[in-house]
C-alpha positions in Angstrom: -105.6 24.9 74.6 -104.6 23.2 70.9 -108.6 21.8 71.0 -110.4 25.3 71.6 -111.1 27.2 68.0 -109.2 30.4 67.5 -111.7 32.7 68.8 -112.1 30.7 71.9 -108.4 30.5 72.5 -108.1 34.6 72.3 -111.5 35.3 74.4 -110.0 33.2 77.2 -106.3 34.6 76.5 -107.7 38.0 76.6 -109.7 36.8 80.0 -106.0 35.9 81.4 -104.6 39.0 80.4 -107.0 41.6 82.5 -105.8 39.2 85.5 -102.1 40.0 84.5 -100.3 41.6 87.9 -98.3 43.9 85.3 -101.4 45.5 83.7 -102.7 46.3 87.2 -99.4 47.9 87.6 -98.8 49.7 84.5 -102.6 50.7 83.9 -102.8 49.0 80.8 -105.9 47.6 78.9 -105.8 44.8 75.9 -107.9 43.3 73.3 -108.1 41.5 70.3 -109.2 43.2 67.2 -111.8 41.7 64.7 -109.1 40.7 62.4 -106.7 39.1 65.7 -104.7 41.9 66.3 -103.7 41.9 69.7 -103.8 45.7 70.8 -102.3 47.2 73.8 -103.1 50.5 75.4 -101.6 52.4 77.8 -103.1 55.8 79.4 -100.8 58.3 80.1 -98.9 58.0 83.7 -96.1 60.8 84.8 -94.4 57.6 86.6 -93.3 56.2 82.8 -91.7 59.0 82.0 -88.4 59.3 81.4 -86.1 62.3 82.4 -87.0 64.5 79.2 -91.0 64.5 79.8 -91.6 61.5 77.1 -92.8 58.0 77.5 -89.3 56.1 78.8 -88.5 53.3 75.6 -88.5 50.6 77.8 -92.2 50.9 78.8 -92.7 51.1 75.2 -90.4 47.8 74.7 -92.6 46.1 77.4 -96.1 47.4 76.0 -94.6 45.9 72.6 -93.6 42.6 74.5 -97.0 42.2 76.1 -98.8 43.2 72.1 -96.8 40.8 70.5 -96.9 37.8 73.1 -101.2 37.9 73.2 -100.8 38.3 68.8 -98.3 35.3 68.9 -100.2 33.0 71.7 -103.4 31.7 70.5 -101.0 29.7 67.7 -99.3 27.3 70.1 -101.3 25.1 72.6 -98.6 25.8 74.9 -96.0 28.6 77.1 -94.4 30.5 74.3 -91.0 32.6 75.2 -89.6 36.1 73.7 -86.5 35.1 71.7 -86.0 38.2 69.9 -87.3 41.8 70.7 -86.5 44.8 68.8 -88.0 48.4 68.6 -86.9 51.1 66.1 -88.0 54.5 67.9 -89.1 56.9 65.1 -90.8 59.8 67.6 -91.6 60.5 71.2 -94.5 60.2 73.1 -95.0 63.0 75.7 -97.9 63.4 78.0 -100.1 61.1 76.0 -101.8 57.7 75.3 -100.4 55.5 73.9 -101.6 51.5 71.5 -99.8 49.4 71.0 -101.2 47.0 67.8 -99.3 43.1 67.1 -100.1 41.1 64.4 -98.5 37.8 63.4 -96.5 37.9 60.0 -95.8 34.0 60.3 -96.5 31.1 62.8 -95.0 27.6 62.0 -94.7 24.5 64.1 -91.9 25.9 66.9 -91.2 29.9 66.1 -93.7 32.9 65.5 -92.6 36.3 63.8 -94.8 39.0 64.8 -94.9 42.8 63.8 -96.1 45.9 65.6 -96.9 49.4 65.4 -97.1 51.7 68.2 -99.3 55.1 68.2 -99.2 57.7 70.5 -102.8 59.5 71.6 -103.2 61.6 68.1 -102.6 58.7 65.6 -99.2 59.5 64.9 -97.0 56.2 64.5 -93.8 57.0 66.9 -92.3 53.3 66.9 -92.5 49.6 65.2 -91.3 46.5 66.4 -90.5 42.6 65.6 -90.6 39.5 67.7 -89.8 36.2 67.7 -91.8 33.8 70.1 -90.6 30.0 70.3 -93.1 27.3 71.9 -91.9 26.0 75.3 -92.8 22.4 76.3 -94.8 24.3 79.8 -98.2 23.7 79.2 -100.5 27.3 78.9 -103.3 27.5 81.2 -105.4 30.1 80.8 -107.5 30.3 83.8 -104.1 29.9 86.1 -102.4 33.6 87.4 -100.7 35.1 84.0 -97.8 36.0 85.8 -96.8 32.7 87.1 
């Protein structure tokens, strides 16, 4: 993918992700923003809960996962794997929507740093999150099945 222009690499990385097996099981949708944000949102499902009527936190650490991945991507022509997740829970999300938005704060040669924000269905910002992707040497194809 290191010959397609950036645009072209997130349309077909944003192609690969509506194939994903683990948005067809969670329900989620993603997108790029205008400005390459990768967004990620999840409608509301009783089945994410967790036993106190809120969305459980490690949905929320996979939706930021997923963000951050498709934010990071487009950067390496290759497979890139989570080194580092972490997610600072600031309020629950109960019965509700809730987006997911990644953006990149640095990309270099190897390593990406990438920082999100997640909102539940009103607007209000319950968590934010850093990642750290490193390239793999497995080549990225984005027309194969996203989940291996």
């Amino acid at each position: 993918m290191s010959d397609l222009s950036m645009d072209d690499k997130r349309w077909r990385l944003a192609a690969r992700a509506a194939r994903s097996r683990l948005a067809a099981t969670m329900g989620y949708r993603f997108a790029y923003a205008d400005d390459g944000v990768a967004v990620v949102t999840q409608p509301y499902h009783a089945a994410l809960d967790n036993g106190v009527g809120a969305i459980h936190g490690g949905i929320v650490a996979t939706l930021v996962d997923v963000a951050a991945w498709y934010a990071a991507a487009p950067h390496f022509p290759g497979w890139i794997a989570t080194v580092e997740l972490q997610t600072r829970y600031l309020l629950p999300a109960a019965e509700c929507e809730v987006r997911v938005e990644a953006r990149v704060v640095r990309a270099g040669r190897r390593m990406a740093t990438v920082e999100a924000r997640v909102f539940r269905g009103d607007g209000r910002l319950i968590a934010t999150a850093s990642a750290t992707f490193s390239a793999t040497d497995k080549p990225l194809d984005p027309e194969e099945s996203p989940d291996g």
